[in-house]
mmCIF entry with sequence, helices, sheets and N, C-alpha, C, O atoms, coordinates in Angstrom:
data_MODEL
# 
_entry.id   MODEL 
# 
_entity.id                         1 
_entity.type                       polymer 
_entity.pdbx_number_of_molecules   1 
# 
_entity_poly.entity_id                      1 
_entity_poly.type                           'polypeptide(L)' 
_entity_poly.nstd_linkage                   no 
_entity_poly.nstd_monomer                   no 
_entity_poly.pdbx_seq_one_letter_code       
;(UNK)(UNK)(UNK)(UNK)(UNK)(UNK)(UNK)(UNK)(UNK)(UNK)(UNK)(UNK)(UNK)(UNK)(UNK)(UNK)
(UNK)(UNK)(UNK)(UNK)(UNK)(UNK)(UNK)(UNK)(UNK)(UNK)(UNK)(UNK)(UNK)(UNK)(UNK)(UNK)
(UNK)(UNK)(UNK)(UNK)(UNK)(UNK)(UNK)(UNK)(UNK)(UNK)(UNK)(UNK)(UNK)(UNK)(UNK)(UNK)
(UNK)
;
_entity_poly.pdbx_seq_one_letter_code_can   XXXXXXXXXXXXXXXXXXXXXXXXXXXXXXXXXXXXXXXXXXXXXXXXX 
_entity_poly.pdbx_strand_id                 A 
# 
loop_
_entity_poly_seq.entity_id 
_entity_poly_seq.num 
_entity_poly_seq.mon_id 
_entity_poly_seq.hetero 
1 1  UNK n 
1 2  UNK n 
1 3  UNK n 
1 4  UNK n 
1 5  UNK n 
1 6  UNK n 
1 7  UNK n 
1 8  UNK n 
1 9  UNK n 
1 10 UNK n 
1 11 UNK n 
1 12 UNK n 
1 13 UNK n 
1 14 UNK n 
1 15 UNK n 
1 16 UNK n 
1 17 UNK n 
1 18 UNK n 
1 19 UNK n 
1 20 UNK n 
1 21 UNK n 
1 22 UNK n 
1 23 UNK n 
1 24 UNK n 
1 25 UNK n 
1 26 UNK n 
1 27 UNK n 
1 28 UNK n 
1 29 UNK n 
1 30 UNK n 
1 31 UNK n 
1 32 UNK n 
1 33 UNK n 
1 34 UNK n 
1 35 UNK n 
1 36 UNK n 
1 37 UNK n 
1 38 UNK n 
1 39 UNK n 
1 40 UNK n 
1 41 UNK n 
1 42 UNK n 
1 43 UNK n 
1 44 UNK n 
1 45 UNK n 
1 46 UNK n 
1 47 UNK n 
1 48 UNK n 
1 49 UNK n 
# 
_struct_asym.id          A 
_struct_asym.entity_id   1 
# 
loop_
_struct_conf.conf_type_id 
_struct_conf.id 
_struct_conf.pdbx_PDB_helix_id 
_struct_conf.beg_label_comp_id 
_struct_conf.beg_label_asym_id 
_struct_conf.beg_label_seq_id 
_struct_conf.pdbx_beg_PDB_ins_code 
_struct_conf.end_label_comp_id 
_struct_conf.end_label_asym_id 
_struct_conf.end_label_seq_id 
_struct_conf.pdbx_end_PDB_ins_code 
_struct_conf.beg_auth_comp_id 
_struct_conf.beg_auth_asym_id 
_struct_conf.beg_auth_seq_id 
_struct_conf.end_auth_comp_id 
_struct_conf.end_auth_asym_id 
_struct_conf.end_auth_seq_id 
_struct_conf.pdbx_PDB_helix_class 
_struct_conf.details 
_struct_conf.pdbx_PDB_helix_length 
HELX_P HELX_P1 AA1 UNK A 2  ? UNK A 5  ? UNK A 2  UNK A 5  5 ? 4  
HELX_P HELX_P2 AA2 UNK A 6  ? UNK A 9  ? UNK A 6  UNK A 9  1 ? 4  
HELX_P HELX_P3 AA3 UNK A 11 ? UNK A 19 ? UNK A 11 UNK A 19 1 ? 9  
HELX_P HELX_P4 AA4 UNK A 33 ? UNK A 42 ? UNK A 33 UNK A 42 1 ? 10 
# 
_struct_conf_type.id          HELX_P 
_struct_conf_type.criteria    ? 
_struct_conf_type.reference   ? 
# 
loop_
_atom_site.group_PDB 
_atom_site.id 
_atom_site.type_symbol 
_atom_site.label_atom_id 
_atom_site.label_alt_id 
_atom_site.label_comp_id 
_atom_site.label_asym_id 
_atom_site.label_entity_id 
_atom_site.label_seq_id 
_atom_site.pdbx_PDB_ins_code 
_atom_site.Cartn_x 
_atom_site.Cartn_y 
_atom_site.Cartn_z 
_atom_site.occupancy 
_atom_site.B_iso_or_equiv 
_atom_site.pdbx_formal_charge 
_atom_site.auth_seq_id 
_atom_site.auth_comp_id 
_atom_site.auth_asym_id 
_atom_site.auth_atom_id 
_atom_site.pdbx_PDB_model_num 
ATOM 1   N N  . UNK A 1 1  ? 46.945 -134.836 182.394 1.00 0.00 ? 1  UNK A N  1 
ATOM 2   C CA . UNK A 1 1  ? 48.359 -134.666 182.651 1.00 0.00 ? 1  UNK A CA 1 
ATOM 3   C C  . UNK A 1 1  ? 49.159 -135.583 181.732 1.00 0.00 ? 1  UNK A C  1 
ATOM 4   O O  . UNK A 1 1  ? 48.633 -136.562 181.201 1.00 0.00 ? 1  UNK A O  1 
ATOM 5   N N  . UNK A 1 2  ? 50.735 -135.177 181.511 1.00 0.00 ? 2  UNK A N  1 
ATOM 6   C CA . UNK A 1 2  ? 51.339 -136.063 180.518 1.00 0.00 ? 2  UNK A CA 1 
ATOM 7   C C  . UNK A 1 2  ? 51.371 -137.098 180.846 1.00 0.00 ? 2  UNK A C  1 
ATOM 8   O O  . UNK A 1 2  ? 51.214 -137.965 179.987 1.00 0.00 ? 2  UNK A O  1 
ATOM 9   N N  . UNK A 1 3  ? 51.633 -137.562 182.509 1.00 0.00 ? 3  UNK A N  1 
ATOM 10  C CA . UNK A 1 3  ? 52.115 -138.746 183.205 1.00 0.00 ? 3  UNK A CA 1 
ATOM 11  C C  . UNK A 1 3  ? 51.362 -139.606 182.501 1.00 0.00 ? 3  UNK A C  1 
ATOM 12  O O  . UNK A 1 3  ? 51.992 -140.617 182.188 1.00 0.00 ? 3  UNK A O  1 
ATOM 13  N N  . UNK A 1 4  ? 49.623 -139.564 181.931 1.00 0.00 ? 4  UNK A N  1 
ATOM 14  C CA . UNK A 1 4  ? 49.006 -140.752 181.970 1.00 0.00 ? 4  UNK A CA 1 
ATOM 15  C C  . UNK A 1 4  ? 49.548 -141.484 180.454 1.00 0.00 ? 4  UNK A C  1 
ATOM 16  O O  . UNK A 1 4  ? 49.561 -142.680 180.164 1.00 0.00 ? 4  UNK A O  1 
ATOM 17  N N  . UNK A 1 5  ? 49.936 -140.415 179.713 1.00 0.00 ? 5  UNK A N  1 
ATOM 18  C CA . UNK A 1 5  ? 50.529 -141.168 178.046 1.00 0.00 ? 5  UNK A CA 1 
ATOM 19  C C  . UNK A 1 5  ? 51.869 -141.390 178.117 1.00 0.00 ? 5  UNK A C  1 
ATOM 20  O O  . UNK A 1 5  ? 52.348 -141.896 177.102 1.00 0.00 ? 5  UNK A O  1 
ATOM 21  N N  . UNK A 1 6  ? 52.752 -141.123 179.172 1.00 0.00 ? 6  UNK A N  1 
ATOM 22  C CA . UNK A 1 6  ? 53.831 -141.527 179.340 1.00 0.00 ? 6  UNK A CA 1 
ATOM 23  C C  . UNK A 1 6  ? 54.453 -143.436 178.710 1.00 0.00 ? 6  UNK A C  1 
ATOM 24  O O  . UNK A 1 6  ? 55.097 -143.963 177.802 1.00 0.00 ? 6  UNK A O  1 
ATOM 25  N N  . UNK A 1 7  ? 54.114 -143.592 179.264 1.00 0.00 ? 7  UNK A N  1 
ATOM 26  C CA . UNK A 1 7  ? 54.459 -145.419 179.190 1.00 0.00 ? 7  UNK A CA 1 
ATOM 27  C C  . UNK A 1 7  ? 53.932 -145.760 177.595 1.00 0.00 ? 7  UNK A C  1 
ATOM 28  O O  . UNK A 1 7  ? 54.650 -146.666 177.171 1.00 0.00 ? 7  UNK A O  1 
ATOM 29  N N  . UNK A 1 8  ? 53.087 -145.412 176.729 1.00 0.00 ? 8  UNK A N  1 
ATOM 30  C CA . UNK A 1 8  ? 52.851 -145.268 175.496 1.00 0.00 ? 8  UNK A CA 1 
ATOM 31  C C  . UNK A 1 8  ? 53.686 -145.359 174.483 1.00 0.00 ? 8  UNK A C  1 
ATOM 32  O O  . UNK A 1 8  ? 53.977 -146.426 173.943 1.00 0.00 ? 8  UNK A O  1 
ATOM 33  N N  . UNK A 1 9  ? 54.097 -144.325 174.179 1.00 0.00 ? 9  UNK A N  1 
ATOM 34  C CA . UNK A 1 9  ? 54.966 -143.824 173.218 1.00 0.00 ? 9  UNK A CA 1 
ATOM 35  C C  . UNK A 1 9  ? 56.132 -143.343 173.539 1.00 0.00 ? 9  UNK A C  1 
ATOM 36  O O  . UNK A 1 9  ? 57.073 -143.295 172.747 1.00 0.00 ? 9  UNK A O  1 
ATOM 37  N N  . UNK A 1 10 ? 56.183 -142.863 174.970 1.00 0.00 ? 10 UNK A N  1 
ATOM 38  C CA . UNK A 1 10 ? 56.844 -141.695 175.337 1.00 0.00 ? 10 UNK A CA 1 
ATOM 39  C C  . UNK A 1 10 ? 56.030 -139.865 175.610 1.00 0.00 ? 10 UNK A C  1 
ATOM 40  O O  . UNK A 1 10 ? 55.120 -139.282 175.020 1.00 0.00 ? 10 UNK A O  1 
ATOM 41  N N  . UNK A 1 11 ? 56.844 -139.513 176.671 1.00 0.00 ? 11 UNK A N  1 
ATOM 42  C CA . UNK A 1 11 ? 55.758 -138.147 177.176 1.00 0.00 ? 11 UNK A CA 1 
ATOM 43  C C  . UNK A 1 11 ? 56.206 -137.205 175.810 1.00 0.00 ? 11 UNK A C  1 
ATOM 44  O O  . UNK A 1 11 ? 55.558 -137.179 174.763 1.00 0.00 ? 11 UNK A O  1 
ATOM 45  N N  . UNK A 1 12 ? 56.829 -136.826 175.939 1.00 0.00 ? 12 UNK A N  1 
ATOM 46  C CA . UNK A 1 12 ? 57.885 -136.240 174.119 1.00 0.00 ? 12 UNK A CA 1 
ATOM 47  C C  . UNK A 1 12 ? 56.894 -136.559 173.130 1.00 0.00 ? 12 UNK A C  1 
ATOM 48  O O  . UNK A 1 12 ? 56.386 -135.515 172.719 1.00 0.00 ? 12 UNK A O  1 
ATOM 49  N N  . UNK A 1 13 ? 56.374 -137.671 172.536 1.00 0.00 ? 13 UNK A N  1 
ATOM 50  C CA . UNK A 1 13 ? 55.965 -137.863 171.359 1.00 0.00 ? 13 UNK A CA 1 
ATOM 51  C C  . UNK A 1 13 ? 54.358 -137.559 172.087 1.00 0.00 ? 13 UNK A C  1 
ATOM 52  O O  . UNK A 1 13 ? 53.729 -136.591 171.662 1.00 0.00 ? 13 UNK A O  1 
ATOM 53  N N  . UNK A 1 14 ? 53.938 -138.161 172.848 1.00 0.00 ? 14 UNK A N  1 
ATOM 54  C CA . UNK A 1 14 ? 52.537 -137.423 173.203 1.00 0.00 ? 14 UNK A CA 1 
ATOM 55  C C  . UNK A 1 14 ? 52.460 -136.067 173.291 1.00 0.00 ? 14 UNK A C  1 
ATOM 56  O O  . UNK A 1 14 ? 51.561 -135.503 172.667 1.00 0.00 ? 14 UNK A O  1 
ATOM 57  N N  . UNK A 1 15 ? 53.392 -135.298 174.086 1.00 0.00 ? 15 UNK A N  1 
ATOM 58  C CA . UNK A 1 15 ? 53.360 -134.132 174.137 1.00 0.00 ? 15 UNK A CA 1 
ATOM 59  C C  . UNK A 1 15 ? 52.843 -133.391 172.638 1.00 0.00 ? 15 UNK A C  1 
ATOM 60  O O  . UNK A 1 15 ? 52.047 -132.461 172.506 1.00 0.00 ? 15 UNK A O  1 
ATOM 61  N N  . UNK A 1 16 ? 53.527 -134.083 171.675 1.00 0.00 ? 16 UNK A N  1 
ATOM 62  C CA . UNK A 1 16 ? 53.774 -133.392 170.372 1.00 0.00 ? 16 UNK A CA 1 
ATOM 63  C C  . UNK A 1 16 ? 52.470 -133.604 169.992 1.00 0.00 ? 16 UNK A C  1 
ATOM 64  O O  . UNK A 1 16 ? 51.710 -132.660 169.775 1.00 0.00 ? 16 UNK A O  1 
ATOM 65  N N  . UNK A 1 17 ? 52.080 -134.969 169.872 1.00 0.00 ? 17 UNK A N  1 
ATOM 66  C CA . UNK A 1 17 ? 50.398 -135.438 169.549 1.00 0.00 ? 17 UNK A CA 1 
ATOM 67  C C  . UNK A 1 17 ? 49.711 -134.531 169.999 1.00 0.00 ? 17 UNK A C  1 
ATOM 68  O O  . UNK A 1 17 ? 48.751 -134.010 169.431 1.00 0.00 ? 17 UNK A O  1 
ATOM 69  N N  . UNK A 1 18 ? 50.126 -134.277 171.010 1.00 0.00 ? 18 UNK A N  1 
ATOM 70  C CA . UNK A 1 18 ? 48.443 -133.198 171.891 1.00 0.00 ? 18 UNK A CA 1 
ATOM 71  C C  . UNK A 1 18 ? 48.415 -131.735 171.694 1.00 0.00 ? 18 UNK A C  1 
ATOM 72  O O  . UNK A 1 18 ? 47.465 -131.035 172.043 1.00 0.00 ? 18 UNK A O  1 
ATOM 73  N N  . UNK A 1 19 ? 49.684 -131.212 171.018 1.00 0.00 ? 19 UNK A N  1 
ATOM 74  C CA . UNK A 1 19 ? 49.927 -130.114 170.602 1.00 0.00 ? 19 UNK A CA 1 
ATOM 75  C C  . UNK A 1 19 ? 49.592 -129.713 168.944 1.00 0.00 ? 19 UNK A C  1 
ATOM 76  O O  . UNK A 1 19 ? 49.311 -128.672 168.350 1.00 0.00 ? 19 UNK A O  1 
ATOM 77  N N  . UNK A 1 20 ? 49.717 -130.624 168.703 1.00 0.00 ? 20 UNK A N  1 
ATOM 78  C CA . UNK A 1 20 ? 49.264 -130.861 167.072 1.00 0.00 ? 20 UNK A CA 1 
ATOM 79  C C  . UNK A 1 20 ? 47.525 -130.011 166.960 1.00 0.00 ? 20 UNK A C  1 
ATOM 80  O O  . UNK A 1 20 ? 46.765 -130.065 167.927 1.00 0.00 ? 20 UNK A O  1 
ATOM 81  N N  . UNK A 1 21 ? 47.226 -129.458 165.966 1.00 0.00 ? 21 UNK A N  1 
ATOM 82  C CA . UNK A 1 21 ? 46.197 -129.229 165.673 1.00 0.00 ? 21 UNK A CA 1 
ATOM 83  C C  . UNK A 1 21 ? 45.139 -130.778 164.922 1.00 0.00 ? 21 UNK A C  1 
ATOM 84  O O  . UNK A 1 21 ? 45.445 -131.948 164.692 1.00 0.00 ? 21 UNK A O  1 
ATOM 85  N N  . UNK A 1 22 ? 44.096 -130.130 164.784 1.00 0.00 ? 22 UNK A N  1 
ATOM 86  C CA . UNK A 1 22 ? 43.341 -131.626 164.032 1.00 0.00 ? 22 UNK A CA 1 
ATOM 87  C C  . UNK A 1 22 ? 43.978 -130.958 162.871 1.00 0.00 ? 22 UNK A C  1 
ATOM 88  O O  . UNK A 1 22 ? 44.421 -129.828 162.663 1.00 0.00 ? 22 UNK A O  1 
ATOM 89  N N  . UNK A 1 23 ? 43.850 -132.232 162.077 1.00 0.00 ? 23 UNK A N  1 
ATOM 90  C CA . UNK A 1 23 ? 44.412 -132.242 160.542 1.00 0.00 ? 23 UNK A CA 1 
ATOM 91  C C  . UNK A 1 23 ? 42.876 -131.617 159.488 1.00 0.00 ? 23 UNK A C  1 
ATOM 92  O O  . UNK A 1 23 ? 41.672 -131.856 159.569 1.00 0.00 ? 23 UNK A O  1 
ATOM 93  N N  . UNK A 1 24 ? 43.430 -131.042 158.871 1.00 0.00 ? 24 UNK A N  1 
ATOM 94  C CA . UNK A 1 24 ? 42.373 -129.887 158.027 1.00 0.00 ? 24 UNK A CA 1 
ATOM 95  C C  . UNK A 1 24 ? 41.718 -131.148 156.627 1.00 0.00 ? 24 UNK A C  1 
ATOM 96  O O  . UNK A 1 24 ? 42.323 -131.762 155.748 1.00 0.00 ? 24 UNK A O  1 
ATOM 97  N N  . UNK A 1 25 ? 40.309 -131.090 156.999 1.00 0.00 ? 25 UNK A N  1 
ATOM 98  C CA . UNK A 1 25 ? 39.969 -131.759 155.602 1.00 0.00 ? 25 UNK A CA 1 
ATOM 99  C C  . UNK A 1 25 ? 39.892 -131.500 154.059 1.00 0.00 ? 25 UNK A C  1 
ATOM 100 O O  . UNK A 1 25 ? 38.970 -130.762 153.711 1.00 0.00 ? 25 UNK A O  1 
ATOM 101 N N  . UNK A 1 26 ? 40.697 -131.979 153.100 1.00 0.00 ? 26 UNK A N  1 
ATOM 102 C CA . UNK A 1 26 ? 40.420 -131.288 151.537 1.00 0.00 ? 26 UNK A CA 1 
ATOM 103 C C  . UNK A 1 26 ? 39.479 -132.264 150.933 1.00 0.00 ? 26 UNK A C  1 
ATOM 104 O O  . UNK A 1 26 ? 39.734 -133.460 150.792 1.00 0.00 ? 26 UNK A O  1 
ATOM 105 N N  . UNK A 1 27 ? 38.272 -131.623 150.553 1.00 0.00 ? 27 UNK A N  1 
ATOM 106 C CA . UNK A 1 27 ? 37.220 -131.917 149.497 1.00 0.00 ? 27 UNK A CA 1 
ATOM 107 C C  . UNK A 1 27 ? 38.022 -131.671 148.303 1.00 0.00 ? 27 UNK A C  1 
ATOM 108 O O  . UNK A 1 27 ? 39.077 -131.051 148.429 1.00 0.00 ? 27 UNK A O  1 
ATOM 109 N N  . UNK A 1 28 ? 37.695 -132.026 147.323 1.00 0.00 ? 28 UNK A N  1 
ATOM 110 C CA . UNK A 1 28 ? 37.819 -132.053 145.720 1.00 0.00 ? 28 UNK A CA 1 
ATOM 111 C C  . UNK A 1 28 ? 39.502 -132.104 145.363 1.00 0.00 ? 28 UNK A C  1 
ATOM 112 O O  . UNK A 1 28 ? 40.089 -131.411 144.533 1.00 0.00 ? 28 UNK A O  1 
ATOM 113 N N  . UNK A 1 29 ? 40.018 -133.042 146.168 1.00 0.00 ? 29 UNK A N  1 
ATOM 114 C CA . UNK A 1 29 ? 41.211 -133.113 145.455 1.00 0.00 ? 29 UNK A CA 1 
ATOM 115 C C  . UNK A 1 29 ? 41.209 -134.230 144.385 1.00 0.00 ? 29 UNK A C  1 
ATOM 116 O O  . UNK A 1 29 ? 40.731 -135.364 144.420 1.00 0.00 ? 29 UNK A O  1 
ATOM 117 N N  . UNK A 1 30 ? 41.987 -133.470 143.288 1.00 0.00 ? 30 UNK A N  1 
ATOM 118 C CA . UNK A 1 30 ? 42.359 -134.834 142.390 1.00 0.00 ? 30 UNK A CA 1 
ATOM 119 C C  . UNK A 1 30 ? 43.529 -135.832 142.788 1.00 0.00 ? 30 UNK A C  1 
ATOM 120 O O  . UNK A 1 30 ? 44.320 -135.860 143.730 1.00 0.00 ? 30 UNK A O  1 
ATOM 121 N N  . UNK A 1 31 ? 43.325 -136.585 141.754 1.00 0.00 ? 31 UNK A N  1 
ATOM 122 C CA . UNK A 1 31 ? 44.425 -137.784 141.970 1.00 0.00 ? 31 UNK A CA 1 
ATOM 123 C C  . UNK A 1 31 ? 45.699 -137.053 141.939 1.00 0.00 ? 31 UNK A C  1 
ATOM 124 O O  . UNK A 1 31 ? 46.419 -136.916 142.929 1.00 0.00 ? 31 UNK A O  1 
ATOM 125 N N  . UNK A 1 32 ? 45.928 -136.631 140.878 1.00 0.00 ? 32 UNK A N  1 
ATOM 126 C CA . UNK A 1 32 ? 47.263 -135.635 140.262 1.00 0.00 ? 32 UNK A CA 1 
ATOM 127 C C  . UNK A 1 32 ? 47.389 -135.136 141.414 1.00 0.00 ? 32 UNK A C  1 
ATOM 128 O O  . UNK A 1 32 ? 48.580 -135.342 141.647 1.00 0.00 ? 32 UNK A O  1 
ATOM 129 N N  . UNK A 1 33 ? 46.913 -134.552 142.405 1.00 0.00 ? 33 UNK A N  1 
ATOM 130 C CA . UNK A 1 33 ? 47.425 -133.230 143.318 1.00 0.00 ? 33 UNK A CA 1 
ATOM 131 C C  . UNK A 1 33 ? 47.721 -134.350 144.222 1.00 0.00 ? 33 UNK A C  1 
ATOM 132 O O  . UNK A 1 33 ? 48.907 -134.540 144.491 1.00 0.00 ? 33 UNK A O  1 
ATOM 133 N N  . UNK A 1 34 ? 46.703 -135.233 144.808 1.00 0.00 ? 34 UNK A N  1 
ATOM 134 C CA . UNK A 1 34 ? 47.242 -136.502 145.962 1.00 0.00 ? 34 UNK A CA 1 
ATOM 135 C C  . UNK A 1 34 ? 48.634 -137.343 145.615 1.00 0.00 ? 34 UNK A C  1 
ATOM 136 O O  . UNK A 1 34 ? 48.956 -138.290 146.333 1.00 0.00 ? 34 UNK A O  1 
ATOM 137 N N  . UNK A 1 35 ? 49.325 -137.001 144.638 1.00 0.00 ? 35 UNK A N  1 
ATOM 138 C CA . UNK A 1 35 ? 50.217 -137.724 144.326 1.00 0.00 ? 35 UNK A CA 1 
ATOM 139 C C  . UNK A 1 35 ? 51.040 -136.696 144.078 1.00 0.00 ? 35 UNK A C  1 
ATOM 140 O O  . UNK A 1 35 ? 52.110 -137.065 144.562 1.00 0.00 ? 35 UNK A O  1 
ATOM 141 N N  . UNK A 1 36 ? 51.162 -135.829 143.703 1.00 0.00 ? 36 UNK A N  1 
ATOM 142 C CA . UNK A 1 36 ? 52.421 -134.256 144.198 1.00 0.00 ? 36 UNK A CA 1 
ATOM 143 C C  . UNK A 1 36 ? 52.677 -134.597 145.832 1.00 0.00 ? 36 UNK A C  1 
ATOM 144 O O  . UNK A 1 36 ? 53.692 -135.116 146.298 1.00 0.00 ? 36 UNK A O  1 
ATOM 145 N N  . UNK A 1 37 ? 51.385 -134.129 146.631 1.00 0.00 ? 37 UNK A N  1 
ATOM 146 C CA . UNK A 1 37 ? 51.740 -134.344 147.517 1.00 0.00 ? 37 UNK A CA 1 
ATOM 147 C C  . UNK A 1 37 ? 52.063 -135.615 148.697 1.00 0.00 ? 37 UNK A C  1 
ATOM 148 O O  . UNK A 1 37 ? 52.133 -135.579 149.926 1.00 0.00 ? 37 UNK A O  1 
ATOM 149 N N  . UNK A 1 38 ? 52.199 -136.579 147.836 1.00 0.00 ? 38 UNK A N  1 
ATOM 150 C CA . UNK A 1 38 ? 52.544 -137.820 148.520 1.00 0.00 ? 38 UNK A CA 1 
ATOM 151 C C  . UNK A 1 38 ? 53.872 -137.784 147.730 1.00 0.00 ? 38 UNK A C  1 
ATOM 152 O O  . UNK A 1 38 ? 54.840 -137.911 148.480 1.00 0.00 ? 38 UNK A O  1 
ATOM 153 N N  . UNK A 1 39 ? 54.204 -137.639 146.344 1.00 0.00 ? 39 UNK A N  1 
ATOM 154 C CA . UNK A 1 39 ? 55.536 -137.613 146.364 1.00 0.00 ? 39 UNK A CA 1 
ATOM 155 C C  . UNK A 1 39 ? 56.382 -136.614 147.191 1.00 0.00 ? 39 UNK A C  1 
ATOM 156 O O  . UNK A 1 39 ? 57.305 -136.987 147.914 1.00 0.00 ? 39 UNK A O  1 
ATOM 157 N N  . UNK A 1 40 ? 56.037 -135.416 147.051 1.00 0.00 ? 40 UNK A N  1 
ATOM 158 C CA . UNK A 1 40 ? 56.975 -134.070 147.894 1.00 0.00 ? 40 UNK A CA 1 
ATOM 159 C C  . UNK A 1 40 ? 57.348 -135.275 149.270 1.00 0.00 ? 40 UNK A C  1 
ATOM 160 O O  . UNK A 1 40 ? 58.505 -135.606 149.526 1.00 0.00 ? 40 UNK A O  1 
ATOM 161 N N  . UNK A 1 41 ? 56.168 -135.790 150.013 1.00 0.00 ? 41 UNK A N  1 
ATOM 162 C CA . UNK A 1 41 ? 56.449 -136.077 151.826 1.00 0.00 ? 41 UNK A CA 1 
ATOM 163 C C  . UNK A 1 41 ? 57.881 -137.339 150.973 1.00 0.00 ? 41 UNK A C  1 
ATOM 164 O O  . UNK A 1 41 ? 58.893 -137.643 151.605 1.00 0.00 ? 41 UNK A O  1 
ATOM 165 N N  . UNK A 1 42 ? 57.693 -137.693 149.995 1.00 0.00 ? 42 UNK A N  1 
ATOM 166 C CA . UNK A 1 42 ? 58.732 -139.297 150.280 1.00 0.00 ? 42 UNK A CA 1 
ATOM 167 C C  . UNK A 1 42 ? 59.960 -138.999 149.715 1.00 0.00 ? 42 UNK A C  1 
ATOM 168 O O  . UNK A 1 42 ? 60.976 -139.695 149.738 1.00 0.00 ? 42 UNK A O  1 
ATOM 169 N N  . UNK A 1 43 ? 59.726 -137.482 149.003 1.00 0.00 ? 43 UNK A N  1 
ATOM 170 C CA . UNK A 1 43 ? 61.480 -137.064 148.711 1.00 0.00 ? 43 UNK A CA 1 
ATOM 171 C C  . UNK A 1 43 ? 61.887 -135.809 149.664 1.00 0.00 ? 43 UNK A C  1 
ATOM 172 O O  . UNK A 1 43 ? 62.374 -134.789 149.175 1.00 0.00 ? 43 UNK A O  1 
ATOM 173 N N  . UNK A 1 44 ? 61.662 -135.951 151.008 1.00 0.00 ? 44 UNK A N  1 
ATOM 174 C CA . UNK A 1 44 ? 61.988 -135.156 151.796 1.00 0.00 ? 44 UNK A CA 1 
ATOM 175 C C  . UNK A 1 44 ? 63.662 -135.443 151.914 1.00 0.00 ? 44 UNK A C  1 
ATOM 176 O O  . UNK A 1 44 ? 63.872 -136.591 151.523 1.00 0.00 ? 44 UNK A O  1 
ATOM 177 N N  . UNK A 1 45 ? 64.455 -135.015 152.176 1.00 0.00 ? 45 UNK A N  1 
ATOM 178 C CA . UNK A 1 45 ? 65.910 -134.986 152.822 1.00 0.00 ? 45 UNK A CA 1 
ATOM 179 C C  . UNK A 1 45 ? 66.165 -134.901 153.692 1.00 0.00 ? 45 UNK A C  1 
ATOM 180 O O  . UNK A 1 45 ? 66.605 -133.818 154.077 1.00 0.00 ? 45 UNK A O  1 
ATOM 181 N N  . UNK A 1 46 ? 66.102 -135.513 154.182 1.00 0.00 ? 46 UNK A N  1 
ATOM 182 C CA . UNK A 1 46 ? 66.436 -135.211 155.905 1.00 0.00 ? 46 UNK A CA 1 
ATOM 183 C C  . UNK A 1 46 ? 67.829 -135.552 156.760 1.00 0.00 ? 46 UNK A C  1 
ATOM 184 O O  . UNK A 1 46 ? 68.423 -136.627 156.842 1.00 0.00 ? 46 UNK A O  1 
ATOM 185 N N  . UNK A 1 47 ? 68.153 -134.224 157.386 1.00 0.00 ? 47 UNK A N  1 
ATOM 186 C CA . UNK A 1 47 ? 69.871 -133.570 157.204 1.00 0.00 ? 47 UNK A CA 1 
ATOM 187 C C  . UNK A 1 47 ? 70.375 -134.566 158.186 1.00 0.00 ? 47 UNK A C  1 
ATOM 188 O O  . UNK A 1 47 ? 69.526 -134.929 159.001 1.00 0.00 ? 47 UNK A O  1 
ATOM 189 N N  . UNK A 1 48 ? 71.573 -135.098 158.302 1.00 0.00 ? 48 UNK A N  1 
ATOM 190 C CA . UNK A 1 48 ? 72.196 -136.114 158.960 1.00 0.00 ? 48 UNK A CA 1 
ATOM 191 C C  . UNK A 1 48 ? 72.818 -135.533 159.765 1.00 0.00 ? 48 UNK A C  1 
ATOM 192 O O  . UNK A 1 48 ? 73.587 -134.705 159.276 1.00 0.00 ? 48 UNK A O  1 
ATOM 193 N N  . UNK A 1 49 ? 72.822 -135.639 161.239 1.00 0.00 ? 49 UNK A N  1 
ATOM 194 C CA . UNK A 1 49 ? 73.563 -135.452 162.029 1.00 0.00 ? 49 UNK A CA 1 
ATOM 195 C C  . UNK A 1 49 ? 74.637 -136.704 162.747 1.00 0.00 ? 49 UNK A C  1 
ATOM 196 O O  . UNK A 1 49 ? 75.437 -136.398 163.630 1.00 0.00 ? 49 UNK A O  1 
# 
């Protein structure tokens, strides 16, 4: 039940944790591609409310 991760993080952010799939493993990435995609996540925009 959520109640028990409540006091944690919050039931909201567990909720989301436990809904999440496992994260998919990539074999044979290069450096070049690990660093596209570490730049793309750090120039995200994220809209201001």
């Amino acid at each position: 039940m959520i109640w028990e991760y409540w006091e944690g993080d919050g039931e909201y952010k567990e909720s989301f944790k436990i809904a999440l799939p496992d994260p998919i493993i990539v074999n044979n990435i290069t450096q070049e591609e690990l660093i596209e995609v570490i730049t793309r996540i750090n120039l995200i925009q994220l809209p201001e409310y």
